[in-house]
LOVOLO-697779 format. One record per residue (C-alpha): z negated, x, y negated. Coordinates in pm, 1 decimal. Example, Ala and Ser with C-alpha at 12.3 -4.5 7.8 and 13.67 -1.06 7.14 Angstrom:
((-780.0 1230.0 450.0)),
((-714.0 1367.0 106.0)),
This chain:
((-1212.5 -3837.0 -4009.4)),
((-1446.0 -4125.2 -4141.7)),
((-1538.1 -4212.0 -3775.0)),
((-1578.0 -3857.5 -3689.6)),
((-1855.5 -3836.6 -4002.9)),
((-1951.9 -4155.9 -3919.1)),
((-2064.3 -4051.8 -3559.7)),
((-2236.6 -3700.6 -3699.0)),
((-2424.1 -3854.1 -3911.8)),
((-2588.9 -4095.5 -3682.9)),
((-2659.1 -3780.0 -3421.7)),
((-2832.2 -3611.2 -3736.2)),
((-3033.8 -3900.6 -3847.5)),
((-2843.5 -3991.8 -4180.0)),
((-2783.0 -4311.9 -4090.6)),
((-2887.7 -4572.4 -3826.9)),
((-2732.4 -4636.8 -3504.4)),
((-2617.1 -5032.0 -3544.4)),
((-2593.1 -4993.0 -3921.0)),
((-2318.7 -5279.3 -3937.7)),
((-2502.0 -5520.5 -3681.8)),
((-2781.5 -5736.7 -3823.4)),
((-2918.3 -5808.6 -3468.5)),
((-2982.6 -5460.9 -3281.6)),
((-3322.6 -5288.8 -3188.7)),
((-3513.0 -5147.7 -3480.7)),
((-3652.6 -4861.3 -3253.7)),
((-3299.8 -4783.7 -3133.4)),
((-3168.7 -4777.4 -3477.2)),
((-3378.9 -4585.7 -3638.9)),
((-3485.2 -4280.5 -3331.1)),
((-3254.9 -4046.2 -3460.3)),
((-3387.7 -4063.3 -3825.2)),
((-3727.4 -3991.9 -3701.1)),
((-3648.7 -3738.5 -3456.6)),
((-3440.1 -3514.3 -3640.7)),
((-3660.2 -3445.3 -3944.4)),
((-3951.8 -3383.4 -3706.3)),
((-3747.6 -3132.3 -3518.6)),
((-3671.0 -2990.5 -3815.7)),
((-4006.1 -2996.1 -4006.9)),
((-4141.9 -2827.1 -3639.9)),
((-3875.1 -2544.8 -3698.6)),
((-3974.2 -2500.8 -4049.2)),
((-4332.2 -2448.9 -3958.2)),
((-4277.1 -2250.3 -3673.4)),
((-4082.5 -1997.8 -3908.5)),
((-4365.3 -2011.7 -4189.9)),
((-4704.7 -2009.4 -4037.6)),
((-4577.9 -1876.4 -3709.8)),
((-4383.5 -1558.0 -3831.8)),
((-4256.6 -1531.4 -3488.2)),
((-3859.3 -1632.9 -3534.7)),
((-3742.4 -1577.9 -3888.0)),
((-3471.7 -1366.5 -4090.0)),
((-3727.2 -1256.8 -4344.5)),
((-3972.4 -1100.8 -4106.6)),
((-3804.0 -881.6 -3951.7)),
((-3860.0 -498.3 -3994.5)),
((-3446.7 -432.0 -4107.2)),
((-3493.8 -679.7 -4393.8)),
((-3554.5 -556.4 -4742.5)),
((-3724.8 -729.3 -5019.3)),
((-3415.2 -836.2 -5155.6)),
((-3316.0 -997.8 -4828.8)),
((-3646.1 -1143.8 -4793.8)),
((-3635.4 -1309.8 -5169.9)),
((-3333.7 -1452.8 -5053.4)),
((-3372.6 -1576.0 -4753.7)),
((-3705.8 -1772.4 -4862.9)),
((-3545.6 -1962.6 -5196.6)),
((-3268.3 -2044.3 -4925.7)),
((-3494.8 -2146.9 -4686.9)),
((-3754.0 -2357.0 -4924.7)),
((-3464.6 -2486.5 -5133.1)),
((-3307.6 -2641.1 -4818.5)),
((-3669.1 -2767.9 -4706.8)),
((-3635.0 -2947.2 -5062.6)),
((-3299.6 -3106.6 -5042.6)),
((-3365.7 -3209.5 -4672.1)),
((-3692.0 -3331.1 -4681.0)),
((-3594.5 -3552.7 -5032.3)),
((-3263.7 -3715.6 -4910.8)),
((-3444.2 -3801.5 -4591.1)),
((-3691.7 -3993.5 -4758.3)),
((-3433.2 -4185.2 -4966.0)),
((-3199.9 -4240.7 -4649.8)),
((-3478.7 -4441.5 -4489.5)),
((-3506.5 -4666.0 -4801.4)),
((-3289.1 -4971.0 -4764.8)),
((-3068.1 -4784.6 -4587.1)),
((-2936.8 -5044.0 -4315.0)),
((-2946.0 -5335.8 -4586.5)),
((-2683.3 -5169.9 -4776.4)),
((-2441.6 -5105.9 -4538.9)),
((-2412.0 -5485.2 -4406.1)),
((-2440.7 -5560.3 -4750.9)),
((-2116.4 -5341.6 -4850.6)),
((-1928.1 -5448.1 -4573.9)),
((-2011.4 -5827.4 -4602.2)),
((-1895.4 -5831.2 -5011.5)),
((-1600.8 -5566.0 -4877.2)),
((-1477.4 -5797.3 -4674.5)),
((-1474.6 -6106.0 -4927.1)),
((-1290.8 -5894.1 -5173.1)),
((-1019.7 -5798.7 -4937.7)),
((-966.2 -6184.2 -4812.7)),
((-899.0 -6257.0 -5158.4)),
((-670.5 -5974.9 -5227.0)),
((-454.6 -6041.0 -4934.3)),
((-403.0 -6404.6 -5090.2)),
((-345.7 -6289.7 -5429.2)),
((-64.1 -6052.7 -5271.5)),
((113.9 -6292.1 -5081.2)),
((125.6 -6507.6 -5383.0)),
((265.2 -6231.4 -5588.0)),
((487.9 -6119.0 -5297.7)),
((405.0 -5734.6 -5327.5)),
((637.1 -5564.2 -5138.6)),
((585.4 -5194.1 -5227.6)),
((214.3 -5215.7 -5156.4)),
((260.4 -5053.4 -4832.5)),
((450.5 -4745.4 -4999.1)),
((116.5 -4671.7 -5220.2)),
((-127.8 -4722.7 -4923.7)),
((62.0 -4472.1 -4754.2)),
((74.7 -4206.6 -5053.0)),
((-304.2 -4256.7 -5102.1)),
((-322.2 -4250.0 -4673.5)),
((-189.7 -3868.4 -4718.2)),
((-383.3 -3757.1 -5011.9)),
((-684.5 -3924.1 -4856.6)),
((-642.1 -3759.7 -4533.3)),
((-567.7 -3417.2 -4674.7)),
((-886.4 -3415.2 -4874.5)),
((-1123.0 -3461.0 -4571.9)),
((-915.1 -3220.7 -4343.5)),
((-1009.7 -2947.2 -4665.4)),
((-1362.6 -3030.0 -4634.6)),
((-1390.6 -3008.7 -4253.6)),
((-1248.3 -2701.3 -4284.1)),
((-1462.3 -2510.1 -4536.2)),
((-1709.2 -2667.8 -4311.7)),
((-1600.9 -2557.2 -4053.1)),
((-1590.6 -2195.2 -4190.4)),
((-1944.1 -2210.0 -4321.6)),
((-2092.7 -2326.7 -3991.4)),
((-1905.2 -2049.0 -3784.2)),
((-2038.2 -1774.2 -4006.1)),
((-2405.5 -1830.3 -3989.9)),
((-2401.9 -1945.4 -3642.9)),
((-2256.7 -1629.7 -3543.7)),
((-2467.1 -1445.9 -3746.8)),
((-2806.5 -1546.7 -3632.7)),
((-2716.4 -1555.7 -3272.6)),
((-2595.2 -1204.8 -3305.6)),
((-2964.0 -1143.2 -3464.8)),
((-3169.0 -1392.8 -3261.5)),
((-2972.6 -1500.3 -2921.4)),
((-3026.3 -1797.1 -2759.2)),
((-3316.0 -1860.5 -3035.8)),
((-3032.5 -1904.8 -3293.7)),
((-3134.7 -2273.2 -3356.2)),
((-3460.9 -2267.5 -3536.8)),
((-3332.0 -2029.4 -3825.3)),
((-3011.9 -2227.9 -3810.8)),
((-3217.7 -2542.9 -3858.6)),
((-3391.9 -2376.6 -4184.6)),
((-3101.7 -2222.9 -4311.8)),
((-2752.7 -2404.2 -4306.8)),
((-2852.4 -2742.4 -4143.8)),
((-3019.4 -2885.1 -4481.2)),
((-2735.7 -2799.2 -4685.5)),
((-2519.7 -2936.9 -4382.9)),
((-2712.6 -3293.5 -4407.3)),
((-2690.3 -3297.4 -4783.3)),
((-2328.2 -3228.1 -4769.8)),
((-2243.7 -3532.6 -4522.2)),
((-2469.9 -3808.8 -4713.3)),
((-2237.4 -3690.2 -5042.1)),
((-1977.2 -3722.7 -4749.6)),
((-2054.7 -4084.9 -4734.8)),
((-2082.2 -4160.8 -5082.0)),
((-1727.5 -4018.6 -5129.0)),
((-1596.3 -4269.0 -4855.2)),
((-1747.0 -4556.5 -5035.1)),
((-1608.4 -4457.4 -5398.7)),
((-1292.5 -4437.2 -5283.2)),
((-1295.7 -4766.5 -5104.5)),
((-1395.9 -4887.9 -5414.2)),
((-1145.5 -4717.8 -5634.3)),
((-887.2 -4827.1 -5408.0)),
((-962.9 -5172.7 -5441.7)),
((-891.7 -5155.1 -5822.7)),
((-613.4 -4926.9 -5779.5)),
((-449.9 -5294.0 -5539.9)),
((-617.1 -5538.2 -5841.0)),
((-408.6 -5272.7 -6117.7)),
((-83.6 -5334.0 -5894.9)),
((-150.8 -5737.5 -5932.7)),
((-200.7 -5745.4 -6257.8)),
((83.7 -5511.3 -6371.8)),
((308.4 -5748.0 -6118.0)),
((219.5 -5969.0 -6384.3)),
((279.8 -5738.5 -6670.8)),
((677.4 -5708.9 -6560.6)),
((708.6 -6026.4 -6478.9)),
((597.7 -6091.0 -6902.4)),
((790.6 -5883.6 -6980.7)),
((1129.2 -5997.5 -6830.1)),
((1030.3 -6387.0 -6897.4)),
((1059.1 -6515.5 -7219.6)),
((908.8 -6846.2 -7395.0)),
((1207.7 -7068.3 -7468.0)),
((1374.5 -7095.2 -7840.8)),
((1242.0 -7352.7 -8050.4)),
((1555.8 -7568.6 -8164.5)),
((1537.7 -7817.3 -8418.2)),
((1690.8 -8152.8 -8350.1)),
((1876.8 -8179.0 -8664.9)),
((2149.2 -8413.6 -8511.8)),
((1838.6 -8701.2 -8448.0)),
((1759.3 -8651.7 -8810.0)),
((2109.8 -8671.3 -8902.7)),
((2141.9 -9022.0 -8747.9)),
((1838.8 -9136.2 -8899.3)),
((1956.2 -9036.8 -9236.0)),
((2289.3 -9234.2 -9194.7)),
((2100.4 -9501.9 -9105.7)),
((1943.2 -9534.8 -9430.5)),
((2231.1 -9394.5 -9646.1)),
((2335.2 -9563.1 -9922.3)),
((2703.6 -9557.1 -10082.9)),
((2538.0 -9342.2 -10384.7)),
((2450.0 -9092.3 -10160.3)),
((2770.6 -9078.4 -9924.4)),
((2896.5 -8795.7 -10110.7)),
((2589.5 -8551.2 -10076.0)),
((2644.0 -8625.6 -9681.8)),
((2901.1 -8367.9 -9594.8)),
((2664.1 -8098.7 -9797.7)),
((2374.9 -8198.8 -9646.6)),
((2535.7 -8149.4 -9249.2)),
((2676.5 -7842.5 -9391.6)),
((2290.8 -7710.9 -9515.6)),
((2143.3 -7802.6 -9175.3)),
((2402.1 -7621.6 -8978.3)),
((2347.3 -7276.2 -9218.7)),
((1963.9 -7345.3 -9125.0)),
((2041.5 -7384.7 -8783.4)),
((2228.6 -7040.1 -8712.1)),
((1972.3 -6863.4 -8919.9)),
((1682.3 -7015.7 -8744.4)),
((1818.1 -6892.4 -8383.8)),
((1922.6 -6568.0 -8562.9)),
((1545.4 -6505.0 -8664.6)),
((1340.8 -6599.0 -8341.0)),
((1636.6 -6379.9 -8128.1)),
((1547.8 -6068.7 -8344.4)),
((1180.2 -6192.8 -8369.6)),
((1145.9 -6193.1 -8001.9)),
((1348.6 -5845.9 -7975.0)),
((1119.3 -5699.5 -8230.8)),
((836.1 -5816.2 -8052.6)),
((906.3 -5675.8 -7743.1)),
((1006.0 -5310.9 -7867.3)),
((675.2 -5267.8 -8021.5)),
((433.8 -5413.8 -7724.4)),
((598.1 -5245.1 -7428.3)),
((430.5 -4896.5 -7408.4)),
((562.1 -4880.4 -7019.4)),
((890.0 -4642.9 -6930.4)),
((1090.9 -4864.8 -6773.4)),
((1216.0 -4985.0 -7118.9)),
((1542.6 -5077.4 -6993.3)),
((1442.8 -5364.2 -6829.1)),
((1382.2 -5539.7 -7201.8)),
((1716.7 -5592.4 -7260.3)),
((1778.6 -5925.1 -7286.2)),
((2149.1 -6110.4 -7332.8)),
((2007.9 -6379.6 -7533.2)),
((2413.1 -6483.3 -7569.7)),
((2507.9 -6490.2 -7188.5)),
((2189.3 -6663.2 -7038.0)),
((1990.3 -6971.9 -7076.8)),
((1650.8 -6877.1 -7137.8)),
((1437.4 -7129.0 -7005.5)),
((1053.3 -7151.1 -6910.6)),
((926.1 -7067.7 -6502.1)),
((727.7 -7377.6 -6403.3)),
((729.4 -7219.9 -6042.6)),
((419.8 -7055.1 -5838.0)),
((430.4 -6722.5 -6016.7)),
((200.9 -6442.7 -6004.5)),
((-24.4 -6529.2 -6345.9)),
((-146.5 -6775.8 -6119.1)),
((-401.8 -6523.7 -5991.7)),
((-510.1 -6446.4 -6275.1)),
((-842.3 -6629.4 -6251.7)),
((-895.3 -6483.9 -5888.0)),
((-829.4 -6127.6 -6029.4)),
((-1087.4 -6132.6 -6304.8)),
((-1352.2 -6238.1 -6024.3)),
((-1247.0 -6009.0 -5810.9)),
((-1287.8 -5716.5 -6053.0)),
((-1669.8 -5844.6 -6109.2)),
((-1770.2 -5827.2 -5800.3)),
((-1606.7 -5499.4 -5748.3)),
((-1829.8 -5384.2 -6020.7)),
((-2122.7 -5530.3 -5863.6)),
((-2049.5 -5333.7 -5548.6)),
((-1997.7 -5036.2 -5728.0)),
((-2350.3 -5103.2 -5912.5)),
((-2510.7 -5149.5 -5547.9)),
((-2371.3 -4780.4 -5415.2)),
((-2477.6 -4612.8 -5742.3)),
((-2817.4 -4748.9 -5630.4)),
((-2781.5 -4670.2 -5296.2)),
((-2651.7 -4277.3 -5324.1)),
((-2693.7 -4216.9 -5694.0)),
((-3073.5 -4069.7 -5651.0)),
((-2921.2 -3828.2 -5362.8)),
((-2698.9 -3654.7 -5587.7)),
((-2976.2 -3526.1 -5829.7)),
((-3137.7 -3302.4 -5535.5)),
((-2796.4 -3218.0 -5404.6)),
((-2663.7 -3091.7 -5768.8)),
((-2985.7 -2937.3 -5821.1)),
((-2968.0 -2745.9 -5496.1)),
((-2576.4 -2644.8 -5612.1)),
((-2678.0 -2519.2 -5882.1)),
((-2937.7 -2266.6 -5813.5)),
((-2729.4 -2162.6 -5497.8)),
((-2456.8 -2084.4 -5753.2)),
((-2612.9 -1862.2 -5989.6)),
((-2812.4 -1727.2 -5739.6)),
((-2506.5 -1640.2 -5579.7)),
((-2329.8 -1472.7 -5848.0)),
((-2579.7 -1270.3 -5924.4)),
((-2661.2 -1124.0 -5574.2)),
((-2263.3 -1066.4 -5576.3)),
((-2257.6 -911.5 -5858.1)),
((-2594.0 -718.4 -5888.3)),
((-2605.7 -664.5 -5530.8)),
((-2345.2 -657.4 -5336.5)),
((-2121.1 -476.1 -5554.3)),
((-2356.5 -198.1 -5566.5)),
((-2518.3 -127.5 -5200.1)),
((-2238.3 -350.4 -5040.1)),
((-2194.1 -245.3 -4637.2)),
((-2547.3 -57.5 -4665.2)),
((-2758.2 -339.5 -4491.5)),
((-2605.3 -625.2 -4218.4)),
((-2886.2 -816.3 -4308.9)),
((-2834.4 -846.8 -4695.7)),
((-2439.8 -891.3 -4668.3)),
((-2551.1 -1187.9 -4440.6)),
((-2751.7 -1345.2 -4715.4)),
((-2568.7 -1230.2 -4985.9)),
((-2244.2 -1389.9 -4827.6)),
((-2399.7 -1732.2 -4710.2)),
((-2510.8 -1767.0 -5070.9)),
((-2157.8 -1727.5 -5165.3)),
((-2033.9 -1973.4 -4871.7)),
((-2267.5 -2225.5 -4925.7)),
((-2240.4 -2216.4 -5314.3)),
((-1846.5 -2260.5 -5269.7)),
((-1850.0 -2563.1 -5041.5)),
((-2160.7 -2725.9 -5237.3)),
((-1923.1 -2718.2 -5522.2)),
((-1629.7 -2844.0 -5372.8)),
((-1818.7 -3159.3 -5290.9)),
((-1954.9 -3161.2 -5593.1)),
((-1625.7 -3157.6 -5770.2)),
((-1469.6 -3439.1 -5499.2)),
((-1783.0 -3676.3 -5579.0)),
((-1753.9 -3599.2 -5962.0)),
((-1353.0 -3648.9 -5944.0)),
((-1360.6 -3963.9 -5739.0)),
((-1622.9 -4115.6 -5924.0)),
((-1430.9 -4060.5 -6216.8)),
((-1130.2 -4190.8 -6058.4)),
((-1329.3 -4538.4 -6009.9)),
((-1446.5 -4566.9 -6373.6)),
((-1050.0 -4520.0 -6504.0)),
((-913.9 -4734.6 -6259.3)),
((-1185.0 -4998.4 -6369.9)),
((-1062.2 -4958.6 -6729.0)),
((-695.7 -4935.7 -6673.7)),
((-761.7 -5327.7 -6514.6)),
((-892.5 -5401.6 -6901.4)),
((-605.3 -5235.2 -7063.5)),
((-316.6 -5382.4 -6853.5)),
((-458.1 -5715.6 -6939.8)),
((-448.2 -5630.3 -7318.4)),
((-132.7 -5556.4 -7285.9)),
((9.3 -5877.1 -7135.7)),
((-171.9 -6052.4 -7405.7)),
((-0.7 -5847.8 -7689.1)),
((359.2 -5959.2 -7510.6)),
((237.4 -6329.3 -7561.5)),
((449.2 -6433.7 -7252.2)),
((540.0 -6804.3 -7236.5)),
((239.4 -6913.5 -6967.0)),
((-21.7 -6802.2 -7180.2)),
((129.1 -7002.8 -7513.8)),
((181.9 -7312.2 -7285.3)),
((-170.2 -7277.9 -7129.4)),
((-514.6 -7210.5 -7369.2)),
((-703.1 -7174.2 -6980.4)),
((-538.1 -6836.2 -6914.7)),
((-558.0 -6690.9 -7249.6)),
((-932.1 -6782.8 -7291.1)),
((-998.2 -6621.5 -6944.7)),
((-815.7 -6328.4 -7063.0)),
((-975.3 -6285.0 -7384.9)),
((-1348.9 -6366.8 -7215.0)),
((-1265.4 -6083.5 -6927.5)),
((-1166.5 -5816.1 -7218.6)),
((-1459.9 -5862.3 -7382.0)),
((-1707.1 -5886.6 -7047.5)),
((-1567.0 -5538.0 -6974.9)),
((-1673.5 -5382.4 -7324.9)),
((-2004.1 -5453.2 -7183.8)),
((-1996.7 -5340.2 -6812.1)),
((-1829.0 -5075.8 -6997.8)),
((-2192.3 -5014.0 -7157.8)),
((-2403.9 -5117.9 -6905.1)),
((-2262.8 -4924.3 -6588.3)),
((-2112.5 -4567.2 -6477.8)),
((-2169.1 -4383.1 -6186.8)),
((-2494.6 -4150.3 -6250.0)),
((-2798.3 -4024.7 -6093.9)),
((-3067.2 -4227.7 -6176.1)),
((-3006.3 -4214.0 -6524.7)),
((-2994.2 -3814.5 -6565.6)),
((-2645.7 -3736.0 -6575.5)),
((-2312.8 -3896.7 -6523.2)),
((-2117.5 -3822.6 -6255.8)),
((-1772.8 -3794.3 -6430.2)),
((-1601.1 -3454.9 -6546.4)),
((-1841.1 -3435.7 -6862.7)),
((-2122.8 -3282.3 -6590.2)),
((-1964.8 -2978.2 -6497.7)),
((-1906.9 -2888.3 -6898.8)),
((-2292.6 -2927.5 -6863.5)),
((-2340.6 -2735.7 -6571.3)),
((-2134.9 -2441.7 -6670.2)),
((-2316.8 -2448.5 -7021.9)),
((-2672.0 -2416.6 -6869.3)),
((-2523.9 -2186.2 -6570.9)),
((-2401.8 -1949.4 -6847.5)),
((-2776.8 -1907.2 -7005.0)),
((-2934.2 -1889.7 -6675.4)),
((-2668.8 -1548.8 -6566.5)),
((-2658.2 -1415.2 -6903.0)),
((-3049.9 -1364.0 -6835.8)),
((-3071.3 -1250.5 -6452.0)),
((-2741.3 -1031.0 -6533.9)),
((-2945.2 -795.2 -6775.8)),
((-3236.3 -712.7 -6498.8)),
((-3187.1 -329.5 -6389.1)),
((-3154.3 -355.5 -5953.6)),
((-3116.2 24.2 -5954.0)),
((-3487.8 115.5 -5917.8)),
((-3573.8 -174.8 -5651.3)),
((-3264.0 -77.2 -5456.9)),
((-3357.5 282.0 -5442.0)),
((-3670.6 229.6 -5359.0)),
((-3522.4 5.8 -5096.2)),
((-3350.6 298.6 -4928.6)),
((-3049.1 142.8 -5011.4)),
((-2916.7 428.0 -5295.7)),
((-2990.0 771.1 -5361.2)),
């Protein structure tokens, strides 16, 4: 499905030819980008100044229909005509910049996993394979859908002309759609990076939690030499109650670091698979792993999550300032598709082909802009959780104290420094369009607040006297 986009968008002119070759023609690159908003602009003008091809001038359309049909037209001309001009920015730097960093990250996750000798990695990859899948089989569906309808609609209308309204009509929202297409592929090749840096460090989570730092004993038989060695015959008789003492001190000492250490773990482990705690200190040796164990990617796995964040900072950048014309455009298509639905077509529904046609591609088009919408805001949220969730686990293997990080003040400085880094990325970064609004699940309260005001407004306008003198009630 990527490939399929992939190859789409370079027909349309969203993205150059040889985006991931440093070397190619710049004239063969960039053609399509050129030619396709030309075409486009030529169909847009040939519909405006012309008046010769056009839903809105013909004699069967109402005022209604024509009202519509130009804020979907000139809306479109907006969101087309911006995210053009912001694909042509930078746009071939970025992508051999993604895939060079991309490419670094995953060399070093591969050796962090065969260090840690994941074995269920493949299980997840193919869970998030069919969820991932699934998702963009959805979207080319509604797609799908959407294009069929007005395609068939205007050729029914215009014949083999059908291409110049299609070109002002669906094909900006189309365009708009696929560039928040590709910004969904490259959040969730970010998110899935953390998700494979979460499985590391939680490897190392269990394996602190099932390896404990070894008893402190006190050599009380050395000091029990020594002392015979100076005893004097005064003193002989306090011997046998002094051996007696350090044995009662002995047994309680072991009794308090056992239930110390059982305490210790009961309260830190917040995970379900408590049953893996238990611990029979009476039956085993507990001794300290000296061998090549996971925590030894620790310092690999903090980098790694920076520059993750740094690639995450450099797609904000790159597709951020296409989601404010693209939300913008979803909104108004929204509400003023709910309230030809509902002011409308409710009323005069079936009366005029021509004003179901709008009336329904508003509702089409408002549907599938917020599906994407919704996919870009959930993914993107998806990415900022998963970032956190790296911070947390680490907290969490510091609270168990496990026996590397006592032995070691490198690890546990690293692990305190990365905690605290993240409070500030934490500040500093989240996806968002240029500043405006963040893209997590705290938008669409937003959006529904200011979409409320907006219908309670156009909802109390009276379309019985423009309708009748439409011809379209008695």
């Amino acid at each position: 499905m990527i490939k399929i986009m992939n190859w789409f968008s370079m027909v349309i002119g969203l993205i150059p030819l040889n985006r991931q070759q440093s070397e190619t023609n710049f004239i063969l690159d960039y053609a399509m980008m050129c030619i396709v908003p030309i075409f486009y602009v030529a169909c847009y003008l040939l519909i405006n100044v012309s008046q010769l091809v056009g839903l809105c001038f013909l004699d069967t359309c109402n005022s209604v229909c024509r009202l519509s049909n130009h804020l979907f037209m000139h809306l479109g001309a907006f969101l087309y005509l911006t995210i053009t001009l912001m694909s042509l920015y930078r746009r071939k730097e970025f992508f051999l910049q993604f895939d060079e960093k991309l490419n670094d990250i995953d060399a070093v996750i591969q050796k962090c996993q065969r260090v840690a000798e994941m074995d269920k990695v493949k299980v997840t990859e193919v869970k998030h394979s069919v969820a991932y899948h699934f998702t963009w089989l959805f979207l080319f569906c509604v797609f799908t859908f959407a294009l069929y309808y007005d395609v068939r609609a205007l050729y029914l209308t215009f014949g083999h002309l059908a291409f110049i309204p299609f070109m002002v009509s669906s094909f900006p929202y189309l365009a708009g759609s696929i560039i928040q297409g590709e910004f969904i592929y490259h959040v969730s090749v970010i998110s899935q990076r953390f998700e494979q840096i979460n499985m590391l460090l939680e490897k190392i989570n269990q394996e602190a939690r099932q390896r404990h730092a070894p008893l402190t004993v006190f050599d009380i038989e050395s000091e029990g030499k020594k002392e015979r060695k100076t005893v004097t015959p005064i003193a002989a008789m306090d011997g046998s109650r002094t051996t007696f003492g350090n044995e009662h001190k002995l047994a309680g000492e072991m009794k308090r670091q056992k239930g110390q250490q059982k305490n210790d773990e009961d309260e830190s482990d917040t995970s379900n698979d408590e049953d893996e705690d238990d611990f029979d200190y009476d039956n085993a040796t507990i001794v300290e792993n000296t061998g090549n164990t996971s925590e030894a990617n620790l310092p690999d796995l903090f980098k790694l999550h920076d520059k993750i964040l740094a690639l995450s900072v450099i797609t904000n950048g790159e597709f951020g300032p296409q989601c404010v014309p693209y939300m913008a455009a979803c909104f108004v298509v929204s509400i003023f598709g709910i309230f030809l639905e509902t002011k409308v077509n409710f009323i005069v529904g079936g009366k005029s082909r021509l004003l179901d046609y709008v009336t329904y591609l508003y509702v089409i088009w408002s549907f599938t802009t917020m599906v994407v919408a919704y996919i870009v805001l959930r993914l993107c949220c998806n990415a900022n959780n998963h970032s956190k969730q790296s911070a947390m686990i680490v907290h969490e293997i510091m609270q168990k104290k496990p026996a590397f990080m006592l032995s070691n003040d490198l690890f546990y400085n690293k692990m305190k420094s990365f905690t605290l880094q993240f409070l500030h990325w934490e500040g500093f970064f989240q996806f968002n369009g240029v500043g405006l609004f963040a893209l997590d699940y705290t938008f669409i309260f937003s959006t529904v607040s200011a979409a409320t005001s907006y219908l309670i407004v156009l909802l109390q306008f009276d379309m019985t006297a423009i309708l009748r003198n439409e011809g379209l009630m008695s």
